[in-house]
C-alpha positions in Angstrom: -24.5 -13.5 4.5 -21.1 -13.1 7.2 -19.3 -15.9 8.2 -18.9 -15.1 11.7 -16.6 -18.2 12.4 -14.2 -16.8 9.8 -14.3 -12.8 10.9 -13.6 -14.3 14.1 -10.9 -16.2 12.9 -9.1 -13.1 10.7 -9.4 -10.9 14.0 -8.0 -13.3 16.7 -5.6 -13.9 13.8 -5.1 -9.8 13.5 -4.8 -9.4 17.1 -2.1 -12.0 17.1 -3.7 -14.8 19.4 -4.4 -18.3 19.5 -7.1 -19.9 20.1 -6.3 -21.1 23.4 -5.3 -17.2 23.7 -8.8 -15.9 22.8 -10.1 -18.6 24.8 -8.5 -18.0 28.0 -9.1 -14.6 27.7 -13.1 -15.4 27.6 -12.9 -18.3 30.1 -14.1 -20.1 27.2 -12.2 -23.5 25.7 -10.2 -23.8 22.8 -12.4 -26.2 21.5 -15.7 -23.9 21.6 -13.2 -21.0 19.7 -12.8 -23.8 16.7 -16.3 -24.7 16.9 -17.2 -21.0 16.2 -14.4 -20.5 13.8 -15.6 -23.6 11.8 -18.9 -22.4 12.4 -20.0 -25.5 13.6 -21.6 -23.9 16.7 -23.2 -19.9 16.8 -22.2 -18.0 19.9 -24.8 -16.3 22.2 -25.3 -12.5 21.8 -23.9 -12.4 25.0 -20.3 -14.0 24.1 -20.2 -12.8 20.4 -20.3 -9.3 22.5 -17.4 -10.3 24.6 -15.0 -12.0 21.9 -15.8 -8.5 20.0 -14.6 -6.8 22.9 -11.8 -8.9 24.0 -10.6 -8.4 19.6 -11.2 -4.8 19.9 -14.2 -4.2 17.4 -17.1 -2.5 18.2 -20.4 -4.7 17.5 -21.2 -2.6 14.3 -18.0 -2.4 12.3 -18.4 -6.7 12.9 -21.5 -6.6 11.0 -20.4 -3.4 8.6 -19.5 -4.8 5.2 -15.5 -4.4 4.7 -14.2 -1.5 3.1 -12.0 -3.1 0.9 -15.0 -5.1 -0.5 -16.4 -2.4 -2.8 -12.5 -1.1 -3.5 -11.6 -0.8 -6.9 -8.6 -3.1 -7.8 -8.7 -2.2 -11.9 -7.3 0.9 -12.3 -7.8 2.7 -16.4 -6.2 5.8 -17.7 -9.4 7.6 -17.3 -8.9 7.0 -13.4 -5.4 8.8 -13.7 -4.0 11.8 -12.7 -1.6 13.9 -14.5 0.0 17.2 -13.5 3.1 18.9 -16.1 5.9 20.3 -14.1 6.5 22.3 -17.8 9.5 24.7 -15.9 11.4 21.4 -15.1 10.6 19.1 -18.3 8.1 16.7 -16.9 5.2 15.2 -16.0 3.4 12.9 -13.4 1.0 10.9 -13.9 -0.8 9.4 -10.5 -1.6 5.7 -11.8 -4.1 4.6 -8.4 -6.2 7.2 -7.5 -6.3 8.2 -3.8 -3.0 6.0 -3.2 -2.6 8.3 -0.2 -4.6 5.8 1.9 -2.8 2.8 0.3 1.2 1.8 2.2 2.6 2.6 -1.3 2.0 5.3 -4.2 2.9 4.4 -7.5 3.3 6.7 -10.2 4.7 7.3 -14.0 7.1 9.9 -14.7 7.8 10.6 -18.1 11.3 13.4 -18.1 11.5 15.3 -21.2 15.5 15.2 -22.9 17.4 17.6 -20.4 14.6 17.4 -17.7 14.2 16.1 -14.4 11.7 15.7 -11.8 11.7 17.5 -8.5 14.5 17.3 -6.1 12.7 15.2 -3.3 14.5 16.1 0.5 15.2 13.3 2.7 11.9 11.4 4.6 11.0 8.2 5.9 10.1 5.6 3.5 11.8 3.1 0.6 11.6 3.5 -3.0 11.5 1.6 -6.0 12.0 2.4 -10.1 11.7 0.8 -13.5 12.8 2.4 -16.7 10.0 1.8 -19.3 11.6 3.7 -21.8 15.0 5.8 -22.4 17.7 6.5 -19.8 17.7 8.8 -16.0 20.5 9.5 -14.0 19.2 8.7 -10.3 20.9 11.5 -8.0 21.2 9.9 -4.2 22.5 12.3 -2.5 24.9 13.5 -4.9 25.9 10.3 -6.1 24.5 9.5 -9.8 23.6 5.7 -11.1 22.6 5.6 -14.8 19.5 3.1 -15.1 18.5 2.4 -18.1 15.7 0.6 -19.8 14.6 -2.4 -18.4 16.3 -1.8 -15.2 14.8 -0.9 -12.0 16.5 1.5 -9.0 15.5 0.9 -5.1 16.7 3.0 -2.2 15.8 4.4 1.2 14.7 7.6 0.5 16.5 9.0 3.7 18.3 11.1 1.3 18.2 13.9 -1.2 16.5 12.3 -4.6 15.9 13.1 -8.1 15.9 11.8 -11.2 17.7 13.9 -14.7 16.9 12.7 -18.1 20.5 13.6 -19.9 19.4 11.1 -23.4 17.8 12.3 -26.5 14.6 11.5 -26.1 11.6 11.0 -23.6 12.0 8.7 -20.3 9.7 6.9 -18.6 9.9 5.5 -15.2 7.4 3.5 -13.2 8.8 4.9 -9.6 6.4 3.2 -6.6 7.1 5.6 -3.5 6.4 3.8 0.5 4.7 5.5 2.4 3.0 7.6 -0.2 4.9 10.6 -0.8 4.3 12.3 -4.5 
């Protein structure tokens, strides 16, 4: 069943209003915009129609179930993507699928003893690292750090990035990219 006093609530909310806002808005009181929130009162067709179109939702997507309710939050290693990169020693692997949609994109890079992963140009966005296992050298626009394991690297990626694996053995790096870029 919907709770149409809280939908109504989360959308003024979204839309940044009060309730004497909303109210005013709908030459309504304050006091009936509680009442529906709390759902102690039901609202006509008529005014559930006009709050819907003074939030900016159209009657249907009101009564659509959310999107995010059937989203899966549990993510396994059967839901992951991985892709080699065998001419530059490593590989991806794509830990949420679909993370396109989502405001970040996380991912696990694992960079074979003298690899690296692909030189990344400047774009819009931030971006964040942790070293699971062995040691990189980030490369910020020609400026190397040396991050080992345990510690994490965060940047604006406004600049030429990579990472180069110079150790002896395999690195990993949890490296969460916003907005999605890899």
């Amino acid at each position: 069943m919907i709770d149409i006093g809280k939908k109504i609530r989360a959308l003024r909310l979204g839309n940044n209003l009060t309730q004497e806002e909303l109210a005013n808005r709908l030459e309504l009181t304050k006091g009936y915009i509680s009442q529906l929130e709390n759902n102690l009162t039901s609202p006509s067709i008529q005014t559930l129609f006009a709050i819907l179109e003074v939030l900016g939702v159209e009657v249907h997507e009101f009564f659509s179930k959310p999107e995010d309710e059937d989203a899966n939050i549990v993510f396994t290693k059967d839901d992951f993507y991985e892709k080699a990169f065998d001419d530059i020693g490593s590989v991806i692997s794509w830990i949420v699928p679909n993370a396109q949609k989502y405001e970040m994109e996380p991912i696990i890079i694992e960079i074979k003893p003298g690899g690296q992963s692909e030189i990344d140009d400047p774009h819009p966005g931030e971006e964040f690292g942790y070293v699971l296992e062995g040691q990189i050298t980030l490369v910020l626009n020609k400026k190397r750090y040396i991050v080992k394991k345990g510690e994490t690297f965060y940047y604006m990626a406004n600049k030429e990035h990579y990472l180069l694996n110079h150790g002896h053995s395999v690195a990993r790096v949890l490296w969460i990219s916003t907005p999605p870029m890899f």
